[in-house]
C-alpha positions as CSV (number, residue, x, y, z in Angstrom):
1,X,129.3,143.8,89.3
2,X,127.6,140.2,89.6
3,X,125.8,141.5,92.8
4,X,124.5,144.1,91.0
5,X,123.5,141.9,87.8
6,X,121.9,139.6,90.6
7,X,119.9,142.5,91.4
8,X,118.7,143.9,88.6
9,X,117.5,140.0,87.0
10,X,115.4,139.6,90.7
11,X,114.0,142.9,90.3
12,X,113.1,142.5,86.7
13,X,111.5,138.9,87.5
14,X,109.6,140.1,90.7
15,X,108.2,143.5,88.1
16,X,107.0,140.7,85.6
17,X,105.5,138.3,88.1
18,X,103.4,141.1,89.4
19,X,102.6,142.6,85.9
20,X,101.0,138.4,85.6
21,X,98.8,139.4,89.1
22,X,97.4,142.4,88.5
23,X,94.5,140.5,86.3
24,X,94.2,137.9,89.2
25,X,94.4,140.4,92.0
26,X,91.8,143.1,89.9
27,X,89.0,139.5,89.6
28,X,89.7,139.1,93.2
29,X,89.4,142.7,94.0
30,X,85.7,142.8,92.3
31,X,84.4,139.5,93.7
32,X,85.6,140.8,96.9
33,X,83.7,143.7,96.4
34,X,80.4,142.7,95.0
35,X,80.1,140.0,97.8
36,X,81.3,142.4,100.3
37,X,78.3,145.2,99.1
38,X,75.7,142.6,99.0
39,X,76.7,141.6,102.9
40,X,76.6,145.5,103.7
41,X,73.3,145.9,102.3
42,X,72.0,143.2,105.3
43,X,74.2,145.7,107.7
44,X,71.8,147.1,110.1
45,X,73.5,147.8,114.0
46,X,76.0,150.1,112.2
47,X,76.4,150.5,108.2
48,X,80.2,148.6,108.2
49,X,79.4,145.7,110.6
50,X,77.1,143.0,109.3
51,X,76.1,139.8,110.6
52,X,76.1,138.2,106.8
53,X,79.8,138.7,105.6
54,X,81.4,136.1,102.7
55,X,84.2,138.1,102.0
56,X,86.2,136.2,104.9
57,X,85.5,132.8,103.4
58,X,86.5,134.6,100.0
59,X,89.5,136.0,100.7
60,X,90.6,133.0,103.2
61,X,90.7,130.6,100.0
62,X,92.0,132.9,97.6
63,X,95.1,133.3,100.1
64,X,95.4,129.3,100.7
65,X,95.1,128.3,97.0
66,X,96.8,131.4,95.6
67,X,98.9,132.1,98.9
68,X,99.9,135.9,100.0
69,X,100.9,137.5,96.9
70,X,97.1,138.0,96.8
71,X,96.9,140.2,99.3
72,X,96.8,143.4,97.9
73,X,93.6,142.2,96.1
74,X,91.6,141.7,99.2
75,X,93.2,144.9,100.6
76,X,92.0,147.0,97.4
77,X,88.6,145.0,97.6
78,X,88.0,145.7,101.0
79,X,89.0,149.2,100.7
80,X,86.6,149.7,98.0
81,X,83.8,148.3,99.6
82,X,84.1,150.2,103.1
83,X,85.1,154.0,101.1
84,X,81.4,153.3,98.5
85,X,79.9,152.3,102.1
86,X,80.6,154.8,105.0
87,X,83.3,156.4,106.8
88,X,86.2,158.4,105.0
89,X,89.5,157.2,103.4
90,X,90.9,157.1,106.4
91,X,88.3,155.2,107.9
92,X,88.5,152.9,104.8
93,X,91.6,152.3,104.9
94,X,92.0,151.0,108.6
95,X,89.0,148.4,108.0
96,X,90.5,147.3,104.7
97,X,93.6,146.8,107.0
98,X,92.1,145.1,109.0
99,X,90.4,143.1,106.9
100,X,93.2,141.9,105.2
101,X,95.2,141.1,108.7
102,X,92.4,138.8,109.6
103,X,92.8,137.0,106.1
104,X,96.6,136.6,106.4
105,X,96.5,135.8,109.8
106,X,93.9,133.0,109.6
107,X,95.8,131.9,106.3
108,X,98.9,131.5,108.2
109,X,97.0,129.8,111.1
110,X,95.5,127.1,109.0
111,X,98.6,126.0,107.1
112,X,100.8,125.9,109.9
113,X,97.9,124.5,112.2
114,X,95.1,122.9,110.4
115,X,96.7,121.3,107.3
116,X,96.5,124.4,104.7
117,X,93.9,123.2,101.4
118,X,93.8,120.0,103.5
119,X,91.8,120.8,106.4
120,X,88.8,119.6,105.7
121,X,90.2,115.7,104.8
122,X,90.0,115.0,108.6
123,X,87.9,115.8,111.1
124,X,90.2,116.9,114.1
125,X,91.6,119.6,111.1
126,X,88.0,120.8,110.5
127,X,88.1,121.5,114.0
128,X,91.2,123.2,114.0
129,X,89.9,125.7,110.9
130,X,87.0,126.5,112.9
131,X,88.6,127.7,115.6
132,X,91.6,129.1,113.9
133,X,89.9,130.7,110.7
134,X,86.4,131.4,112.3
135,X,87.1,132.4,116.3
136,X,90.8,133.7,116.3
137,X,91.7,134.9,113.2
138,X,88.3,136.9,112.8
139,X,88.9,138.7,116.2
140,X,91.3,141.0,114.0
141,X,89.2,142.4,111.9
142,X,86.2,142.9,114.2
143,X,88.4,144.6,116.8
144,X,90.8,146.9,114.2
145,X,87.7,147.6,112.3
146,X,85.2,148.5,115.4
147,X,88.4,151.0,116.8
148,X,88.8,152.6,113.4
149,X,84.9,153.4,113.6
150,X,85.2,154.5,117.2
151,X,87.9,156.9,116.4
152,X,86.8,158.2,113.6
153,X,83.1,159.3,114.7
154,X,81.1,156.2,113.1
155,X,80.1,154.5,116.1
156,X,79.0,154.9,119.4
157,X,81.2,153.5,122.3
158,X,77.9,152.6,124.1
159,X,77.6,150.5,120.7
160,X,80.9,148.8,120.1
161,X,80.5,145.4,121.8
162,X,76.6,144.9,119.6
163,X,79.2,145.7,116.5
164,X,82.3,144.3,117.7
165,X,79.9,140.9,118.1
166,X,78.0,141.3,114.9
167,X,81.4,142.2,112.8
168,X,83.1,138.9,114.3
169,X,79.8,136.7,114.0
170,X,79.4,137.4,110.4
171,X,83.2,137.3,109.3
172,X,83.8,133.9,111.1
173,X,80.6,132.3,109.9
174,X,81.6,133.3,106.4
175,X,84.5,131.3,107.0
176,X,83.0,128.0,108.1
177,X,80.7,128.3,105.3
178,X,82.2,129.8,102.1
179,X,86.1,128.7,102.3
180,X,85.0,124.5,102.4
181,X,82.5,125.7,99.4
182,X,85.6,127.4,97.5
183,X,88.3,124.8,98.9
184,X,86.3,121.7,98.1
185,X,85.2,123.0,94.7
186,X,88.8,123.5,93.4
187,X,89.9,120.1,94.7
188,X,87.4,118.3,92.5
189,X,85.3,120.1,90.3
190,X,84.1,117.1,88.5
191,X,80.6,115.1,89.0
192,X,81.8,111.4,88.3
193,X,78.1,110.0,89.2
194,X,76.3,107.3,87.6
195,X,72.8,107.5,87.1
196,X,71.4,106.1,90.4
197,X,73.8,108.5,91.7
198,X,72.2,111.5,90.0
199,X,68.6,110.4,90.8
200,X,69.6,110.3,94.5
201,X,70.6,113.5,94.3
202,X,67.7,115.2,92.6
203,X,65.6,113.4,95.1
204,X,68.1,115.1,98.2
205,X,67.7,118.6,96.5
206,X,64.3,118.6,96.4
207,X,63.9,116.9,99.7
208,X,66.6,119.8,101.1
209,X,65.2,122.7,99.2
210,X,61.3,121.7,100.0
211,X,62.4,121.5,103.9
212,X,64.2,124.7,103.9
213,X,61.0,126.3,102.2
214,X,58.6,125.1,104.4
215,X,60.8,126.3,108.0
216,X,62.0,129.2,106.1
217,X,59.5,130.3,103.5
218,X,56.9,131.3,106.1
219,X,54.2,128.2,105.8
220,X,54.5,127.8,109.9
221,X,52.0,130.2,111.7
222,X,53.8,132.9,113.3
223,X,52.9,131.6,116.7
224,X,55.4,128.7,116.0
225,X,58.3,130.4,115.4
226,X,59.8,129.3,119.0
227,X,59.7,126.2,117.8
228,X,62.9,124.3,116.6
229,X,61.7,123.7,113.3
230,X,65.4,124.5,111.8
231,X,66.3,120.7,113.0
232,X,63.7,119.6,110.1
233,X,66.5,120.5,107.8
234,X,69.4,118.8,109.7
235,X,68.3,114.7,108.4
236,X,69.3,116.2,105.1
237,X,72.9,117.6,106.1
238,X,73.5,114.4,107.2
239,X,71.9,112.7,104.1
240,X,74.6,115.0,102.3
241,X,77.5,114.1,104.5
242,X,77.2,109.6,104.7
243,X,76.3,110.2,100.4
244,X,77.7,112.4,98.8
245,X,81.1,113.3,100.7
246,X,82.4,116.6,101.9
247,X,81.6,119.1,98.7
248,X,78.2,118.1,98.9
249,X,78.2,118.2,102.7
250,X,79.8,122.3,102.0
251,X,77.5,122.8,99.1
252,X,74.4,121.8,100.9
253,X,75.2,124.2,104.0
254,X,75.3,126.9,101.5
255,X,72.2,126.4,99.8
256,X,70.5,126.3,103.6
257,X,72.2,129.7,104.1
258,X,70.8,131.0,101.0
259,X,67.2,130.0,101.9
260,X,67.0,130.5,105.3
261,X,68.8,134.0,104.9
262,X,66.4,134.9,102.6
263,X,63.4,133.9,104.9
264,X,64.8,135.4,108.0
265,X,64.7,138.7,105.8
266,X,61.6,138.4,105.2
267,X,60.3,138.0,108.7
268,X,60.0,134.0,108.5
269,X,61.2,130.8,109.9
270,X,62.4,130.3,113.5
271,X,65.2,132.9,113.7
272,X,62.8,135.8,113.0
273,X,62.6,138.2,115.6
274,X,61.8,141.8,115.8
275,X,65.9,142.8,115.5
276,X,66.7,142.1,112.0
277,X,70.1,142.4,113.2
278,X,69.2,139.6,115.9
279,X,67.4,137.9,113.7
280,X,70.4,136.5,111.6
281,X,72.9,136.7,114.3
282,X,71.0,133.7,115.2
283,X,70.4,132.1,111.8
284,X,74.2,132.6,111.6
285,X,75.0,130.7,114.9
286,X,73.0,128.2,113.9
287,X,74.4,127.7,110.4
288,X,77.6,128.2,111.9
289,X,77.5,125.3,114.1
290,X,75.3,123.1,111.2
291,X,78.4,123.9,108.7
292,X,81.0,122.5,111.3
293,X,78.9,119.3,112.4
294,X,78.0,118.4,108.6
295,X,82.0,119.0,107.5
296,X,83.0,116.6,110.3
297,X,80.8,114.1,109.9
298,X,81.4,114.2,106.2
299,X,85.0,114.0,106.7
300,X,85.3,111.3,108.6
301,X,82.7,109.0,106.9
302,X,84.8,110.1,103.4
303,X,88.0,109.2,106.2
304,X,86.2,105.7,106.8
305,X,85.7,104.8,103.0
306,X,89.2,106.0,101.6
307,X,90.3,103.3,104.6
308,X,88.2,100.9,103.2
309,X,89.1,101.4,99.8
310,X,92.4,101.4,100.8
311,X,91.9,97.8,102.6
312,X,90.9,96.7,99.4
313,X,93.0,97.3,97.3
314,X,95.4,96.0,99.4
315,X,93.5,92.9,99.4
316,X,93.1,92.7,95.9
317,X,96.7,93.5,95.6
318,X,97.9,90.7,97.9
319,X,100.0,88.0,96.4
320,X,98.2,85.6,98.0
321,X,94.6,84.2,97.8
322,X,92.4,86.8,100.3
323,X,89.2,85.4,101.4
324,X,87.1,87.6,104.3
325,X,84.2,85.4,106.0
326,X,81.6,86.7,108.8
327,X,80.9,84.8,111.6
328,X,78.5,82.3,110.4
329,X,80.9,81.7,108.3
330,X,79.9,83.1,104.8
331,X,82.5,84.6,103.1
332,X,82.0,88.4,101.9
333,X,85.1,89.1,100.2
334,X,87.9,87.7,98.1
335,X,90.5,89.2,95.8
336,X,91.7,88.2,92.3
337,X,94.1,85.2,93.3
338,X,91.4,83.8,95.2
339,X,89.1,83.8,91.9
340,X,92.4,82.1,90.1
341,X,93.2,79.6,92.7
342,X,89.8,78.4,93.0
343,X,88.2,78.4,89.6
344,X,85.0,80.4,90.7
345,X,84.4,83.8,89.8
346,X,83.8,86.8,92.2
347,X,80.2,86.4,92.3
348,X,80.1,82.4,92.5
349,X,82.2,83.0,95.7
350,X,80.5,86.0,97.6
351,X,78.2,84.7,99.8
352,X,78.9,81.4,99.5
353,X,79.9,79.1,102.2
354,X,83.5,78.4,103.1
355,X,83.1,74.6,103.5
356,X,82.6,74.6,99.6
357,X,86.4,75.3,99.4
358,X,87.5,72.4,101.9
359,X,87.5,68.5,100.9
360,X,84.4,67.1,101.6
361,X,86.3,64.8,104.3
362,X,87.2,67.6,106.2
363,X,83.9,70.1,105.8
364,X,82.6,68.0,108.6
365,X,84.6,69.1,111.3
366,X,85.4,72.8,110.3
367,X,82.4,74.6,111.5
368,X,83.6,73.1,114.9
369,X,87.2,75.0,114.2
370,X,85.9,78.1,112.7
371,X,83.6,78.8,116.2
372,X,86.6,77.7,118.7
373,X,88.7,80.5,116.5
374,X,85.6,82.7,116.9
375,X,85.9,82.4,120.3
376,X,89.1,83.4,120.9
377,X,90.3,85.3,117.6
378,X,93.9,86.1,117.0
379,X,96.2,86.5,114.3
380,X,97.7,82.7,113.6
381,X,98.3,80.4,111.3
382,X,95.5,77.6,110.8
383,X,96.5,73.6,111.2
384,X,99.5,74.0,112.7
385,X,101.4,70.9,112.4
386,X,98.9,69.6,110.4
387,X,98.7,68.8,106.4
388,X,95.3,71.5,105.2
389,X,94.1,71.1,102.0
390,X,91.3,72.9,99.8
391,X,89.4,71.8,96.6
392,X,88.5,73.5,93.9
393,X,85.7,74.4,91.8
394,X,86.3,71.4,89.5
395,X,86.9,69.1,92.4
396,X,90.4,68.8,91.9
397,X,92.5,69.2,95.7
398,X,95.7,70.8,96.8
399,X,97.6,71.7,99.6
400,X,97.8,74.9,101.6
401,X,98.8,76.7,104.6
402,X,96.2,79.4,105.5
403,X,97.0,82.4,107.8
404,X,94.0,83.7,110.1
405,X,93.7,86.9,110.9
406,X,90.3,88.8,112.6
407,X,89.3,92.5,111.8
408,X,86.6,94.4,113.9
409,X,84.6,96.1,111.4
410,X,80.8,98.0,112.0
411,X,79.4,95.0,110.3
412,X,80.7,92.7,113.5
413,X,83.8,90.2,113.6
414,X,85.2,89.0,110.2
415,X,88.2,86.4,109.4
416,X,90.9,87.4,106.4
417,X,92.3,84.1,105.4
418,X,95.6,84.3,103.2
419,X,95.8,80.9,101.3
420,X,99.0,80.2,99.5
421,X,98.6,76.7,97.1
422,X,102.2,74.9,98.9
423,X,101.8,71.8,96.0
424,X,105.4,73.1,94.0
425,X,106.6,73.5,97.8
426,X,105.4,69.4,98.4
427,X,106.8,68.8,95.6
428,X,110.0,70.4,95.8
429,X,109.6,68.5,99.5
430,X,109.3,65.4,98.3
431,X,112.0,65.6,95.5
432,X,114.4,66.6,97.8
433,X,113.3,63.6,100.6
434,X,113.8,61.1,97.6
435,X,116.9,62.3,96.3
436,X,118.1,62.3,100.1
437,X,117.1,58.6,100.7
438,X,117.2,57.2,97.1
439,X,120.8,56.3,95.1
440,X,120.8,58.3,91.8
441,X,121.8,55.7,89.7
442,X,119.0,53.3,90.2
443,X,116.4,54.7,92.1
444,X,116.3,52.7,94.5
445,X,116.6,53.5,98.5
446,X,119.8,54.6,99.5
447,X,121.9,52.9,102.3
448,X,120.7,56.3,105.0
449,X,116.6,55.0,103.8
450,X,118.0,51.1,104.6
451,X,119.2,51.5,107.8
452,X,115.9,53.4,108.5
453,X,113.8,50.9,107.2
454,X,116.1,47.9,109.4
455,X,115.8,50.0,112.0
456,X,111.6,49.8,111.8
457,X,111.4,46.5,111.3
458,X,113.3,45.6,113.9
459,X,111.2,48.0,116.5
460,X,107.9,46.5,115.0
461,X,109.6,42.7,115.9
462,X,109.3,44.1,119.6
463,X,105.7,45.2,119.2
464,X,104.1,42.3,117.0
465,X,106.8,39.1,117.0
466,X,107.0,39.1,113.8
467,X,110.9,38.3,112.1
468,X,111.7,39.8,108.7
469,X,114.2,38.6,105.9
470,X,117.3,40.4,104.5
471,X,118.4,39.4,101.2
472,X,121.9,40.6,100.2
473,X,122.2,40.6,96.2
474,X,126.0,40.7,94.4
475,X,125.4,41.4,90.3
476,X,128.0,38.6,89.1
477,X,131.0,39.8,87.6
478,X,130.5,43.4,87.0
479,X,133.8,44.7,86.9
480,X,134.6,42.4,83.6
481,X,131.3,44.4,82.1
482,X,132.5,47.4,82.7
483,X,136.1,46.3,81.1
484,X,134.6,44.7,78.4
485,X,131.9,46.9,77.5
486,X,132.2,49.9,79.0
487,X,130.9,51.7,82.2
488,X,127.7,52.9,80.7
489,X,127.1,49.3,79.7
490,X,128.0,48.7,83.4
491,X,125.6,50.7,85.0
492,X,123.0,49.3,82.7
493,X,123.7,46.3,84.5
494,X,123.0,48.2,87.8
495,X,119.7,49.6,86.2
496,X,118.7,45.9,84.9
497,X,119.0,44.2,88.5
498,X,117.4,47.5,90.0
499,X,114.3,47.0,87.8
500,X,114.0,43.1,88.5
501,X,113.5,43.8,92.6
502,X,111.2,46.9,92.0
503,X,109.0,44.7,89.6
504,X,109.3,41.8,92.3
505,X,109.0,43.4,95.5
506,X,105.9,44.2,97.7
507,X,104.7,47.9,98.9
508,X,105.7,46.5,102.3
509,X,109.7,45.8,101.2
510,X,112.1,47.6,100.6
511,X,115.1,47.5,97.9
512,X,118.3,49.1,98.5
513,X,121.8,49.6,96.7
514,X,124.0,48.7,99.1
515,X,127.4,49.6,97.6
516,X,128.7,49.5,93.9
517,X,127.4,46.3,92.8
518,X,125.8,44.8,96.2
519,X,121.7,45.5,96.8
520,X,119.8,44.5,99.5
521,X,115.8,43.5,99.7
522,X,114.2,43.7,103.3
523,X,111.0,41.3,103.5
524,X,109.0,42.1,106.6
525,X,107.2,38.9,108.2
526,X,109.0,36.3,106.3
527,X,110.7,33.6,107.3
528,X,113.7,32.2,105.6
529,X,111.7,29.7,103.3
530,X,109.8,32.6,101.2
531,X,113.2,34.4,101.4
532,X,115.3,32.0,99.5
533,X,112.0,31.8,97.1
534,X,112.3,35.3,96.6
535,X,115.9,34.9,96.0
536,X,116.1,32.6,93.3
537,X,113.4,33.8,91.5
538,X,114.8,37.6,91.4
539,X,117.9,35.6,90.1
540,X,116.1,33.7,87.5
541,X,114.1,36.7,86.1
542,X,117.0,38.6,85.7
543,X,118.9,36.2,83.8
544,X,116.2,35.7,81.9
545,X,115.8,39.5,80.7
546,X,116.3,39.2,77.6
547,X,119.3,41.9,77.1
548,X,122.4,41.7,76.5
549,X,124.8,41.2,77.9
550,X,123.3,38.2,80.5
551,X,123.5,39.0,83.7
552,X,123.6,36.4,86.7
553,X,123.4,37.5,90.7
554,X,124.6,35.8,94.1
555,X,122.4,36.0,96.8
556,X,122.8,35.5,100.8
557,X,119.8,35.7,103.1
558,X,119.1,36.3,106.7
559,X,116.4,36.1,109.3
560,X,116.1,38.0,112.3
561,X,116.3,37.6,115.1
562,X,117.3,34.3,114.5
563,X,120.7,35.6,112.7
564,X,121.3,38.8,114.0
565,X,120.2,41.2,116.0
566,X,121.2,44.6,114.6
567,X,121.9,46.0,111.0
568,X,126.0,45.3,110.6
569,X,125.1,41.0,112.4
570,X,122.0,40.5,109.5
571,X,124.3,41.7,106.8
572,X,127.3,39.9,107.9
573,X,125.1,36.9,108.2
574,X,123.4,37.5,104.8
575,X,126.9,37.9,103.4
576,X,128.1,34.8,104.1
577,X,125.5,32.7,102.8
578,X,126.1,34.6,99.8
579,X,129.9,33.7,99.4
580,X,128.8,30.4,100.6
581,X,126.4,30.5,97.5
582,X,129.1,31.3,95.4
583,X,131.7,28.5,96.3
584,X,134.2,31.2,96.6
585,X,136.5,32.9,99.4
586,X,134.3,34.6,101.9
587,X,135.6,38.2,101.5
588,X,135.1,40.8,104.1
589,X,132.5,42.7,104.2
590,X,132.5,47.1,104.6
591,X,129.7,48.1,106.4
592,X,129.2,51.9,106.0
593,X,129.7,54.5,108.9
């Protein structure tokens, strides 16, 4: 029962999907028809064979935008055209057969070959169609319809390869030329020119149509016509194809047909010969081969720009700074991010040279860089190992790590430079160097950036001579602060004593917490004189602060080499003076792992 139900809902969807067709397949059946009695009436070697024949090129892009439901419309067209024609029903329907085979066929061919509606975006595809659609497929028709007028009386055997070639030269040209027409039209019907655009165009379609007149329209004597003025006329197919893309490249082809068949009729141009039928098999070779040249070249320049566009926007789209320069150094392209990093706009930077985007202090040397990389291009980064900076429009500089990479184009060599601004990354750098060599608390260096900054003094002692002074610094009496007022009171204390060596301290020293209430204050070249200087008046200032509550600080020094030689001697040495100072127990003193 459900396979029954099944059956009857199919068949009632498949009756009213066909009812929807019979409109579409009756227009198709008539434009079949009317193009396929205006070909006949050209039809001179036998009254069904004709050299001029757009009903393949018809019916070829109603099956690939419509697919093969259509087929019975090309069958009844065909049919129609052949019974009002010559020959019998019979006869009729054989050719309309075969007519409609070579439609399938080439149908099939071109979407499982070629790329289907798509064949003419590339030019190996266009190749493909022309051989598929316009040499294989059309062998069909030409052969079932010559047999079919064979057997049935309406041609002479002596006859059949003039037909059979005439019958497949006009059906395959009719491919080549009308399907891209129909195809390319449907894609995009639209004219989105501006008005330079239009202008250009007018002046090509006068240009074209003038040309074609004057080969075709009989102004040559007739004593020229073995000349090859049909080239005349090819400049402007290729005008067509590098402006105006591939439906202009197919239109223009068509208006050429249109002219020069016209001519040919009428006894002009350089196809005219004393054959008629002769006459426009050779117009038709000739536009045959123009319509396959002008699609590919128009393909693969439209190819070539859609890959540029595509470049672009990829450019633009980067989320990095973009800037393109030629080889003299001149940029010729940047992106949006480059306009924002920079400060220029789009125009201020085009053309331009690069060095206005490098320091001044560096613009010197980088026309020397930017040939060696010319010389020897490859994808890198630029400055490696080195700090790179770039300036802005306003003058203002920052620093960046570029990325070089070189692109062949038709224009010569160019550079794409990706710039990323690194100053949060410096920063973000730097914070984290200072928070690894700096104690929280005070801000001062750490005991990791002391030993570092012993260990450099001492190595500059070997290069120079020159001894350097380590004051070790105990705040008085801390632990009695912190009891009696509190820790935050306490480490206000810290902060105090931390303030007084920063604000009395060279460039060249360096202040350290040492541990919880020790600091020490490296003095390169000084001697131990200036050191205890140093130390009482660090001790003086901070008593005399001014806050509350008063603070007071023991200090030890000692000289190297004359006191140590290494880190743990100095401060032992600078920690005894300081107990010494104090007129207390010497305690031990912790050095640090």
């Amino acid at each position: 029962m459900c396979g029954a139900l099944l059956y009857e809902v199919e068949r009632t969807m498949f009756r009213s999907r066909s009812l929807k067709d019979v409109p579409l397949l009756a227009a198709l059946a008539v434009v079949y028809f009317a193009a396929g009695k205006l070909g006949l009436k050209l039809a001179s070697v036998n009254a069904s064979a004709t050299a001029i024949w757009p009903c393949t090129g018809i019916a070829l892009a109603a099956l690939l935008i419509l697919g093969y439901r259509v087929w019975p419309g090309i069958l009844a067209g065909a049919f129609l055209v052949n019974l009002t024609t010559a020959g019998t029903l019979t006869t009729s329907i054989g050719i309309a057969i075969g007519n409609t085979l070579e439609g399938v066929a080439a149908c099939y061919l071109v979407n499982r070959f070629a790329g289907g509606q798509r064949a003419f975006q590339r030019a190996r595809d266009i190749f493909k169609f022309a051989f598929l659609a316009g040499m294989v497929s059309t062998t069909v028709s030409a052969t079932v319809g010559v047999t079919t007028l064979a057997l049935g009386g309406f041609a002479d055997w002596a006859m059949l390869g003039a037909i059979w070639t005439t019958w497949w030269l006009g059906d395959a040209v009719g491919a080549v030329v009308v399907t891209p027409f129909l195809l390319l039209w449907r894609e995009n019907p639209r004219l989105n020119w501006n008005r330079k655009q239009i202008v250009e165009f007018a002046f090509w379609f006068v240009g074209l149509f003038f040309t074609a007149w004057i080969v075709f329209g009989g102004r040559f004597h007739s004593g020229q016509k073995n000349y090859p003025l049909e080239y005349f006329c090819v400049p402007f197919l290729i005008w067509a194809a590098f402006r105006f893309g591939r439906r202009q490249g197919a239109t223009a082809i068509c208006a050429l047909a249109a002219v020069a068949t016209w001519g040919t009729l009428h006894g002009f141009g350089p196809f005219s010969r004393e054959s008629q039928n002769t006459s426009l098999l050779l117009l038709q070779l000739f536009m045959g081969i123009m319509a396959i040249t002008t699609l590919a070249l128009a393909a693969e320049i439209s190819q070539h720009k859609r890959a540029g566009e595509r470049f672009r926007l990829a450019v633009e789209s980067a989320p990095n700074a973009m800037v393109m320069i030629d080889r003299q150094g001149k940029i010729v392209m940047v992106n949006s991010q480059a306009v924002k990093m920079f400060g220029y706009n789009r125009e201020e930077l085009t053309g331009q040279s690069v060095e206005a985007l490098i320091p001044e202090r560096f613009r010197g040397g980088h026309p020397e860089h930017r040939m060696g990389f010319s010389s020897s291009p490859r994808a890198r980064p630029m400055g490696a190992g080195r700090d790179l900076y770039a300036v802005r429009k306003d003058g203002s500089e920052f620093p960046v790590e570029i990325g070089l990479n070189p692109i062949d184009t038709e224009e010569g060599p160019l550079v794409l430079s990706a710039i990323v601004d690194i100053s949060e990354r410096k920063r973000a750098d730097e914070e984290i160097q200072r928070l690894a060599t700096r104690d929280p608390l005070t801000g001062l260096a750490n005991y990791r950036r002391l030993r570092d900054a012993l260990d450099a003094e001492i190595n500059r002692f070997g290069r120079t001579g020159k001894s350097f002074a380590v004051i070790l610094l105990d705040l008085d009496g801390l632990k009695k602060i912190n009891d009696a007022y509190g820790h935050l009171t306490g480490s206000r204390a810290l902060c105090r004593l931390a303030a007084i060596l920063r604000l009395h301290s060279r460039g060249i020293d360096t202040a350290a917490r040492y541990g919880g209430d020790e600091f020490v204050l490296v003095l390169p070249e000084t001697e131990s004189k200036e050191a205890e200087q140093v130390a009482n008046r660090i001790s003086r200032r901070l008593h005399e602060d001014g806050e509350h509550p008063p603070l007071s600080v023991s200090t030890g020094t000692a000289i190297f080499p004359q006191d140590g030689l290494t880190l743990e001697e100095l401060l032992g040495a600078a920690d005894r003076a300081l107990y010494k100072q104090k007129g207390s127990q010497k305690k031990k003193l912790r050095i640090p792992g």
